[in-house]
VEXSERO-817290 format. One record per residue: y, x, z of N, C-alpha, C in turn; residue in three letters. Coordinates in Angstrom, 1 decimal. Layout:
# residues N
> n_north,n_east,n_up,ca_north,ca_east,ca_up,c_north,c_east,c_up,resn
> Y,X,Z,Y,X,Z,Y,X,Z,ALA
...
END
This chain:
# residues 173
> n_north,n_east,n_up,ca_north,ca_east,ca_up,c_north,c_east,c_up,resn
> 99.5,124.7,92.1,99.2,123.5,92.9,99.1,122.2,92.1,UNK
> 98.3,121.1,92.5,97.8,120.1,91.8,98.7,119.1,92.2,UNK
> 99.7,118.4,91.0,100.9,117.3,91.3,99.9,116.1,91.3,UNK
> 100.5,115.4,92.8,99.7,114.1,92.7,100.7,113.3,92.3,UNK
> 100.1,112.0,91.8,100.9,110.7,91.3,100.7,109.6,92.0,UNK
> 101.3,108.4,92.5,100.9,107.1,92.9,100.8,106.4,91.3,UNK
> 99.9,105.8,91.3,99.7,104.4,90.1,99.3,103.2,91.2,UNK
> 100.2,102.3,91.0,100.0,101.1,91.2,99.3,100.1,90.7,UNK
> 99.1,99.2,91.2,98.5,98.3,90.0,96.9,99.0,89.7,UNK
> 96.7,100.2,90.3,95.3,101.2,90.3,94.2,100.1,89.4,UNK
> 93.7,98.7,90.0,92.7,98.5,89.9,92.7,97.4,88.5,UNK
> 93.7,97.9,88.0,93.9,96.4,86.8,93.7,97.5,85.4,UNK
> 93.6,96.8,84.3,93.5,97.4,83.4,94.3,98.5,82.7,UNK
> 95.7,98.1,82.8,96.8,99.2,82.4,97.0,100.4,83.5,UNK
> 96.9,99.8,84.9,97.0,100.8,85.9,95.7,101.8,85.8,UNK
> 94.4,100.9,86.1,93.5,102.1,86.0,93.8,103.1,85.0,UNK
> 93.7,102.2,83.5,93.9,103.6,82.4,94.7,105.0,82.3,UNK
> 96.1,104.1,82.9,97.0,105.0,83.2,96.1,106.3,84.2,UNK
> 96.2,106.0,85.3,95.1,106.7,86.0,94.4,107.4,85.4,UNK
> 93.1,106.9,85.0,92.3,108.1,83.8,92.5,109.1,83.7,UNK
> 93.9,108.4,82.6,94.5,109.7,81.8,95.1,110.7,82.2,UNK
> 96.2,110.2,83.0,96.5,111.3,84.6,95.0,112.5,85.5,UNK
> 94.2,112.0,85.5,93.0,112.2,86.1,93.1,113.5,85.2,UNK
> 92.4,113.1,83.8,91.7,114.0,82.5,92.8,115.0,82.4,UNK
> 94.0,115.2,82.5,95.4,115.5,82.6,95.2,116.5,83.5,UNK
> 94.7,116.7,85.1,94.7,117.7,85.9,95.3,117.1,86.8,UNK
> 95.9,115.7,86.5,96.9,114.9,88.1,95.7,114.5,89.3,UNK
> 96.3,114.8,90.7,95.7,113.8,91.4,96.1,112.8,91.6,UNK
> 95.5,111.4,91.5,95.9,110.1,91.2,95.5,109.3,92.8,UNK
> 96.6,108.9,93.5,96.2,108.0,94.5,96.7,106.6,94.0,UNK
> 95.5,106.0,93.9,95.8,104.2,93.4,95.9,103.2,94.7,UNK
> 97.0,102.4,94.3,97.2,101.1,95.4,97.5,100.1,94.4,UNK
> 96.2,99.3,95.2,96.5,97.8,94.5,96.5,97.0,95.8,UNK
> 96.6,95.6,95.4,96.0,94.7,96.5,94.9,93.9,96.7,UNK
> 94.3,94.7,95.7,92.5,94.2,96.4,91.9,94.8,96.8,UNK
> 91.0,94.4,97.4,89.6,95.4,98.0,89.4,96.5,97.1,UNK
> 88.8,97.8,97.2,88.6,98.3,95.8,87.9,98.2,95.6,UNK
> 87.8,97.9,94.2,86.1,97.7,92.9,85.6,99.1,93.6,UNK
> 84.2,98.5,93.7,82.9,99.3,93.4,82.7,100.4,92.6,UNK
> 83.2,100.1,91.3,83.5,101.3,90.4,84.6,102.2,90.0,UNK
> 85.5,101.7,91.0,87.1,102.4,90.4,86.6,103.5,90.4,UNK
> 86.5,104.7,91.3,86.5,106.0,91.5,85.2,106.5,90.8,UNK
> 84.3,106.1,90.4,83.3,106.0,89.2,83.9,106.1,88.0,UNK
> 85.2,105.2,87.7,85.5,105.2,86.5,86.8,105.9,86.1,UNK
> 86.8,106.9,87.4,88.0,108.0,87.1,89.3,107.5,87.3,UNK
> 89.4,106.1,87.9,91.4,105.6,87.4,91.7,106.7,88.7,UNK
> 91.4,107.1,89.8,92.1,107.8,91.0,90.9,108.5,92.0,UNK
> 91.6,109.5,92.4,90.9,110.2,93.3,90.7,109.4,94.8,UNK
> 91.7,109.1,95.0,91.8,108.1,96.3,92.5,106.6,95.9,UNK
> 92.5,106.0,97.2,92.3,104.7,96.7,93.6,104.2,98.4,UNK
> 94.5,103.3,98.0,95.1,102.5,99.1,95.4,100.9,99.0,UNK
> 95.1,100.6,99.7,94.8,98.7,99.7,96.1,98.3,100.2,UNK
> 97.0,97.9,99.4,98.1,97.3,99.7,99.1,96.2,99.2,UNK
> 99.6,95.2,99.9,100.1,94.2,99.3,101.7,94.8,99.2,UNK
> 102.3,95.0,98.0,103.3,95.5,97.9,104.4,94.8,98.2,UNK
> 104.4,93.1,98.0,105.0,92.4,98.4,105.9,92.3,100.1,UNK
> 104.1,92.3,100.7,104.0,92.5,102.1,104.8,93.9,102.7,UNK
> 104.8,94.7,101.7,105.7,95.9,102.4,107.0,96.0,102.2,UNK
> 107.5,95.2,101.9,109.0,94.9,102.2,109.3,95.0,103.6,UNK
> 108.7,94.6,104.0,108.8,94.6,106.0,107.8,95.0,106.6,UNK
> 108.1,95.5,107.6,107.5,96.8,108.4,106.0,95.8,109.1,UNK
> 105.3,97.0,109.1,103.6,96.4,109.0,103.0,97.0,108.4,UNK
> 101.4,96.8,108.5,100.5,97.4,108.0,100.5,97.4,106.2,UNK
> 100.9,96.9,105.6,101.5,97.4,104.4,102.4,98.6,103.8,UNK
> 103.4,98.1,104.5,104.7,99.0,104.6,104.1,100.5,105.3,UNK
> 103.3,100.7,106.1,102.6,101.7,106.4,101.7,102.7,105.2,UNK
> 100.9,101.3,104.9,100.0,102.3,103.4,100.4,102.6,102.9,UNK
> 101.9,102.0,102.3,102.6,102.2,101.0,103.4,103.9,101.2,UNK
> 103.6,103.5,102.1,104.2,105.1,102.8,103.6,105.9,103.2,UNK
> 102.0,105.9,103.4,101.2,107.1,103.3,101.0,107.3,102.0,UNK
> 100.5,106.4,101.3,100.4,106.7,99.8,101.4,107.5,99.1,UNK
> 102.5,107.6,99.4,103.6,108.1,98.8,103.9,109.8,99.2,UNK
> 103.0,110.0,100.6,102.8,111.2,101.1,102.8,112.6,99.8,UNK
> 103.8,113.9,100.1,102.9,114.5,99.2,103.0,114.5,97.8,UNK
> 103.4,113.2,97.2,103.5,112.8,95.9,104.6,113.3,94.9,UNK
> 104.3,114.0,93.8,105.1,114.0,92.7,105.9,113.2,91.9,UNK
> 104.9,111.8,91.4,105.7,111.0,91.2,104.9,109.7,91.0,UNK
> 105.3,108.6,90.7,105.0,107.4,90.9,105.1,106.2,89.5,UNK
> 104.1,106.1,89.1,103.7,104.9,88.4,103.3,103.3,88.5,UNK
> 104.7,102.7,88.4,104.2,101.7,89.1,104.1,100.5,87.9,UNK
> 102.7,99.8,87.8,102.3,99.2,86.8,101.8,97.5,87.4,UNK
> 102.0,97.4,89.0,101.6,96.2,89.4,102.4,95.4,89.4,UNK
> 102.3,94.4,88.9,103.0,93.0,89.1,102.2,91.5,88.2,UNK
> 102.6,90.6,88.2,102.3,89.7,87.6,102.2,89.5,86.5,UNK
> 101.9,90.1,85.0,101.2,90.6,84.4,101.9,89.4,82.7,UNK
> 101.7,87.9,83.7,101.9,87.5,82.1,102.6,86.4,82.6,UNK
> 103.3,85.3,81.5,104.0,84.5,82.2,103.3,83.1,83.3,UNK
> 104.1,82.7,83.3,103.8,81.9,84.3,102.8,80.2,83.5,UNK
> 101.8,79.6,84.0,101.2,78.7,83.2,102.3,77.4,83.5,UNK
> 103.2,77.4,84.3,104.4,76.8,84.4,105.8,76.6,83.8,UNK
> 106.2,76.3,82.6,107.5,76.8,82.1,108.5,76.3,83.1,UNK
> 109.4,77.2,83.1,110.7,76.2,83.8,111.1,75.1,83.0,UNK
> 111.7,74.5,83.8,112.5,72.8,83.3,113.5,73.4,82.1,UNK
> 114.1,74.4,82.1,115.1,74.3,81.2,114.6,74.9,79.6,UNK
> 113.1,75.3,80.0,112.5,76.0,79.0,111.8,74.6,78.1,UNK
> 111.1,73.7,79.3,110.5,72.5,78.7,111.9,71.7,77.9,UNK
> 113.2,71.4,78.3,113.9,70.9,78.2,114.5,71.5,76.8,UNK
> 114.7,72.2,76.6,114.9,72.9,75.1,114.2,72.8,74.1,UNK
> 113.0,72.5,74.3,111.3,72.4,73.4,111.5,73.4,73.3,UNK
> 111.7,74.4,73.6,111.0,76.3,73.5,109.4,76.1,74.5,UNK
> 108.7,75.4,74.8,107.8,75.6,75.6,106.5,75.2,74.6,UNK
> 105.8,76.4,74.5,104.4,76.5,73.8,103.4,77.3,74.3,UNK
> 102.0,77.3,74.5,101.1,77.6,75.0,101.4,79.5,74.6,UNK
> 101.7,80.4,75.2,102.1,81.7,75.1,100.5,82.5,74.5,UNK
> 100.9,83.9,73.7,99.4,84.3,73.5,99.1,85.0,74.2,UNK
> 99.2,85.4,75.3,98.3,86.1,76.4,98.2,85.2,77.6,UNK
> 97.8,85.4,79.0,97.3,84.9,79.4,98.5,84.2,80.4,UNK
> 98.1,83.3,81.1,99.1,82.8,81.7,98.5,82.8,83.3,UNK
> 99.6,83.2,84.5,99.7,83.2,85.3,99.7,82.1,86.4,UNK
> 98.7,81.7,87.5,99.2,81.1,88.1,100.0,80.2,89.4,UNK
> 101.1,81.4,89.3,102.3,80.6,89.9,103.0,80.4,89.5,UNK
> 104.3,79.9,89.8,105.3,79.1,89.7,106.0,80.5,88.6,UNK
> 107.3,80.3,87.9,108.3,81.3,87.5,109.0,81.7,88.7,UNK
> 109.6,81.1,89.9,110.7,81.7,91.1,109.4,82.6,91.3,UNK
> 108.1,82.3,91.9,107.1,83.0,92.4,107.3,84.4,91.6,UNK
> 106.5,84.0,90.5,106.3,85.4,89.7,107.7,86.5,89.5,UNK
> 108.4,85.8,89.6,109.8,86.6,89.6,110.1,86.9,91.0,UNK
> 110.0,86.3,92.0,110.3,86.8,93.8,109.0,88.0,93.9,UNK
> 107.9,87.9,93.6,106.8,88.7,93.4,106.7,90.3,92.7,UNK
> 107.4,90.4,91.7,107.2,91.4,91.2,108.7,91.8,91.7,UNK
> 110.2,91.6,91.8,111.0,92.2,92.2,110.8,92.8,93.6,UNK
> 109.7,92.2,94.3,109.8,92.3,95.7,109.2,93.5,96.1,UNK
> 108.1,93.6,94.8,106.9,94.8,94.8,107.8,96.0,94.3,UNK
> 108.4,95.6,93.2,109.0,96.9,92.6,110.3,97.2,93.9,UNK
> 110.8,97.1,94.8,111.7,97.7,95.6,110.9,97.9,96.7,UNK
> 109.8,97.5,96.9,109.3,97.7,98.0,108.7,99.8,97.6,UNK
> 108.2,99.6,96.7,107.7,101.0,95.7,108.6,101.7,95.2,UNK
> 110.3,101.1,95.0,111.2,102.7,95.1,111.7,102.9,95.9,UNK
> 111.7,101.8,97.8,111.9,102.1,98.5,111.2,103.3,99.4,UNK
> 110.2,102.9,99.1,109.2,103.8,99.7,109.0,105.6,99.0,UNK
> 109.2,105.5,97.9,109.1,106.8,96.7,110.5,107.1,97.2,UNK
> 111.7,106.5,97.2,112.8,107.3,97.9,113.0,108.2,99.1,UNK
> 112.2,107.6,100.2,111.7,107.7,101.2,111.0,108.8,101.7,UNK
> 110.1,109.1,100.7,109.3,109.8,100.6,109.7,110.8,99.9,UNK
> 110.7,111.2,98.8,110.9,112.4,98.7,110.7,112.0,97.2,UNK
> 110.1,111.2,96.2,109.1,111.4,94.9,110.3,111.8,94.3,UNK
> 110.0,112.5,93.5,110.9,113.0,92.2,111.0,112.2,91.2,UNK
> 110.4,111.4,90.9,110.4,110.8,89.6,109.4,109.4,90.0,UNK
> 109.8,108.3,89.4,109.1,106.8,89.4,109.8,106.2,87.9,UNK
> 107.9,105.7,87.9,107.8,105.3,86.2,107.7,103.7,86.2,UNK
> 108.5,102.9,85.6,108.9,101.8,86.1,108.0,100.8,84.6,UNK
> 106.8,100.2,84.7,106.5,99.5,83.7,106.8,98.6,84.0,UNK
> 107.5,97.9,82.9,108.3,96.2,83.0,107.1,96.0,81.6,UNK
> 107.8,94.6,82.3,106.9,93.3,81.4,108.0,92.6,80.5,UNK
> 107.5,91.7,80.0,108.9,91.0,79.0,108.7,89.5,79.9,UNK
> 107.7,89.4,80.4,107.4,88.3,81.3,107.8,88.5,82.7,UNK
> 108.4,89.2,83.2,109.1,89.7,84.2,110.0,88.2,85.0,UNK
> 110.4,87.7,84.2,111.3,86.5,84.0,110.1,85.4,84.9,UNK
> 109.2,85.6,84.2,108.3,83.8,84.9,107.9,83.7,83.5,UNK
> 108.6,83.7,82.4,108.4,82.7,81.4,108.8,83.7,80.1,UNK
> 108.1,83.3,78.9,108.5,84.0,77.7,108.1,83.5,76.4,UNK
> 108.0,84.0,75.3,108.0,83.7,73.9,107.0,84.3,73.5,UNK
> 106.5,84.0,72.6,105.7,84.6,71.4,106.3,86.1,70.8,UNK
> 105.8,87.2,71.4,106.5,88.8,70.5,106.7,88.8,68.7,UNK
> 107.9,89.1,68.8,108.3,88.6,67.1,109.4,90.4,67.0,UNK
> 110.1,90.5,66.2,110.9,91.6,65.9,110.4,92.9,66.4,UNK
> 111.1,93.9,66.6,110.6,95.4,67.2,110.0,94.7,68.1,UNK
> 110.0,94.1,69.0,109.2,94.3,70.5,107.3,94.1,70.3,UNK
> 107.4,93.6,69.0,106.1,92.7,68.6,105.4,94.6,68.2,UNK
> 106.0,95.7,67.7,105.3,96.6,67.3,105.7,97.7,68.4,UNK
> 106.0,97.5,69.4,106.0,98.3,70.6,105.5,98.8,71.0,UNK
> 105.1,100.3,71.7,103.6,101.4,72.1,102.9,100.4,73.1,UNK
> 101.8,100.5,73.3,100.8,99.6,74.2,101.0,100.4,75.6,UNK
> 100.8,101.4,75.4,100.7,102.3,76.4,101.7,103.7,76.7,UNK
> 102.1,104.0,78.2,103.4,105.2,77.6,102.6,106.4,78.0,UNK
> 103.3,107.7,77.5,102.5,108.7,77.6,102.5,109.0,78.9,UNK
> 101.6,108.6,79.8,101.9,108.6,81.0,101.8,110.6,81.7,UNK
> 101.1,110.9,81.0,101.0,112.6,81.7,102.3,113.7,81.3,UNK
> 102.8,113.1,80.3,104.0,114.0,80.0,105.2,113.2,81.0,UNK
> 104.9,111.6,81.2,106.1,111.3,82.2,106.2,111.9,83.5,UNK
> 104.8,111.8,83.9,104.7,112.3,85.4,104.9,114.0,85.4,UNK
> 104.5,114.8,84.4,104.9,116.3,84.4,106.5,116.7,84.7,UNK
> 107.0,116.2,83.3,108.2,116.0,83.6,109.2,115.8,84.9,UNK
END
């Protein structure tokens, strides 16, 4: 029997890939993001099926909280790669107030740091609520270092950290 996976975040760059590779793998891949779906996702292999959902929004019961829990139907396990991606184009005050605040090298986000941080905690419990729910055996939790709102320049081990995790041996497992 063919183990399916949720990937989150389906339509973004790290989620689709993840996807893919799960795909090329033998996984069935059901992707939820919260946009409309691209034209090409399923063309480009990230997921067999596709669910349009604001993860946020499914914290409370509604047509969100509904997809998220069909999506989760079924499923072996769960990749969840959506959230707010990079820091915030906003430093907090205590970050400007330190002089730690310098233009970051990836891209900047934007909302606020409370936002980006009420945002992605809200998504990630809305998505082990729902995978608990559901029965999933296993959820693959990609954090960001920007998680926070706000961050630094990658310097020590973190600066030579894998780009990508082996996503088909996680989800087998």
């Amino acid at each position: 029997m063919q183990k399916s996976v949720v990937v989150t975040g389906a339509a973004g760059r790290i989620g689709g890939g993840i996807g893919a590779c799960l795909r090329q793998a033998g996984f069935r891949v059901v992707g939820v993001d919260m946009v409309p779906q691209p034209a090409d996702l399923l063309s480009r292999g990230a997921c067999d099926t596709y669910v349009q959902c604001n993860l946020v929004a499914a914290c409370e019961r509604g047509s969100d909280h509904t997809a998220l829990a069909g999506a989760m139907s079924d499923v072996h396990a769960v990749i969840h790669c959506a959230a707010w991606p990079g820091p915030s184009a906003t430093p907090p005050p205590a970050v400007v107030a330190s002089g730690g605040a310098h233009k970051p090298i990836i891209g900047l986000e934007p909302c606020a740091p409370p936002v980006l941080l009420r945002d992605n905690v809200a998504a990630t419990s809305a998505v082990c609520d729902a995978a608990i729910l559901a029965g999933v055996q296993r959820v693959v939790f990609s954090s960001s270092a920007f998680a926070q709102g706000y961050s630094h320049a990658a310097s020590g081990p973190q600066a030579y950290a894998p780009k990508y995790p082996s996503s088909a041996r996680a989800a087998r497992s």
